[in-house]
C-alpha positions as CSV (number, residue, x, y, z in Angstrom):
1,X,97.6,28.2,29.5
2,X,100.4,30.3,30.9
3,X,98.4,31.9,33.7
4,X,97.4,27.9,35.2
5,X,100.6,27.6,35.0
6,X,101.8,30.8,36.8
7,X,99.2,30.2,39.3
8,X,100.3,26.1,39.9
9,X,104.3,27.7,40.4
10,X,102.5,30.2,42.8
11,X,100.7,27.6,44.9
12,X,103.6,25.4,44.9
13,X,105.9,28.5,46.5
14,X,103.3,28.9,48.9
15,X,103.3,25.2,50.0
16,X,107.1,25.3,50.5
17,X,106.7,28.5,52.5
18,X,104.2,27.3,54.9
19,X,106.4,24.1,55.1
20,X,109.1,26.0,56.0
21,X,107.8,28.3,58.0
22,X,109.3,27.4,61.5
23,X,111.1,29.2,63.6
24,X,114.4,30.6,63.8
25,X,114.8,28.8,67.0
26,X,113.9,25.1,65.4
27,X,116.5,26.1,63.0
28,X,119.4,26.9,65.4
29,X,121.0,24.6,67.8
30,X,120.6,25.3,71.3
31,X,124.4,26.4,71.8
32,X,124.1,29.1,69.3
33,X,121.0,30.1,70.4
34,X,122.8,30.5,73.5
35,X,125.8,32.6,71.9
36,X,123.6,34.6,70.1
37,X,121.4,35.7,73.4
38,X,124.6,36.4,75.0
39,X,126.0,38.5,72.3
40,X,122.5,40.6,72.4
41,X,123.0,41.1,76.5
42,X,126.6,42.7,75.9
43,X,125.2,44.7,72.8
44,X,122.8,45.7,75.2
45,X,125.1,46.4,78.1
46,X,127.6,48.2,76.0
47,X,124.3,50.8,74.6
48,X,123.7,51.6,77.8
49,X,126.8,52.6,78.5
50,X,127.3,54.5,75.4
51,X,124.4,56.2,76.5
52,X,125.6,56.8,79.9
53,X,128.6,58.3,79.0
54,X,127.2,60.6,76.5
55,X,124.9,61.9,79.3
56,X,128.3,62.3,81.6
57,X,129.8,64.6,78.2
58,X,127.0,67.0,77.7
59,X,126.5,67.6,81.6
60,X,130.2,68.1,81.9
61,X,129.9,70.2,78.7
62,X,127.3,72.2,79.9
63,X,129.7,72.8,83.3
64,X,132.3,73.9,81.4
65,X,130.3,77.2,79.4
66,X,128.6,77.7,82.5
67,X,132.2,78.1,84.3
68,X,133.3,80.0,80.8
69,X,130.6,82.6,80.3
70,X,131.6,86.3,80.5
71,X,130.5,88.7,82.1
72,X,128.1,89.6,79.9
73,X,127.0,86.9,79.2
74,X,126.2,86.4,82.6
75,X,124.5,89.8,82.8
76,X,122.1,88.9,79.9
77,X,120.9,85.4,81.5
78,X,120.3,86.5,85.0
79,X,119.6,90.3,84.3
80,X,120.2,93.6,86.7
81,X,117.9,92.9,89.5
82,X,118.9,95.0,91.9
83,X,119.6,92.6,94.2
84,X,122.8,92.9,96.6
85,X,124.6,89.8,97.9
């Protein structure tokens, strides 16, 4: 008896789910539809620049030990060719 009726709850949950099953975009009014796309596009926009300016600090980073390095340093990465300038 309790499993029909666990069964009759189950198929009533699944008729209100397909029922309400429409999209986020019948449920929203156009204007904050509208607010919401624009809030993506400067989430978006501000990312990128995140990103962009992260790129900028490890390039300058880099720069910087280059411009830093010792002698020795220098010596170890680009060896004792024999070269003369």
């Amino acid at each position: 008896m309790k499993k029909q009726q666990h069964k009759q709850h189950s198929n009533q949950q699944q008729k209100v789910t397909d029922e309400s099953a429409t999209s986020l975009s019948d449920l929203v009014s156009d204007d904050v539809l509208a607010k919401l796309k624009n809030a993506k596009q400067h989430l978006t926009v501000a990312e990128e620049k995140k990103k962009e300016q992260e790129k900028e600090q490890r390039i300058q980073e880099r720069k910087d030990r280059e411009k830093n390095k010792t002698f020795e340093e220098l010596l170890e990465e680009y060896g004792d060719s024999g070269a003369k300038y």
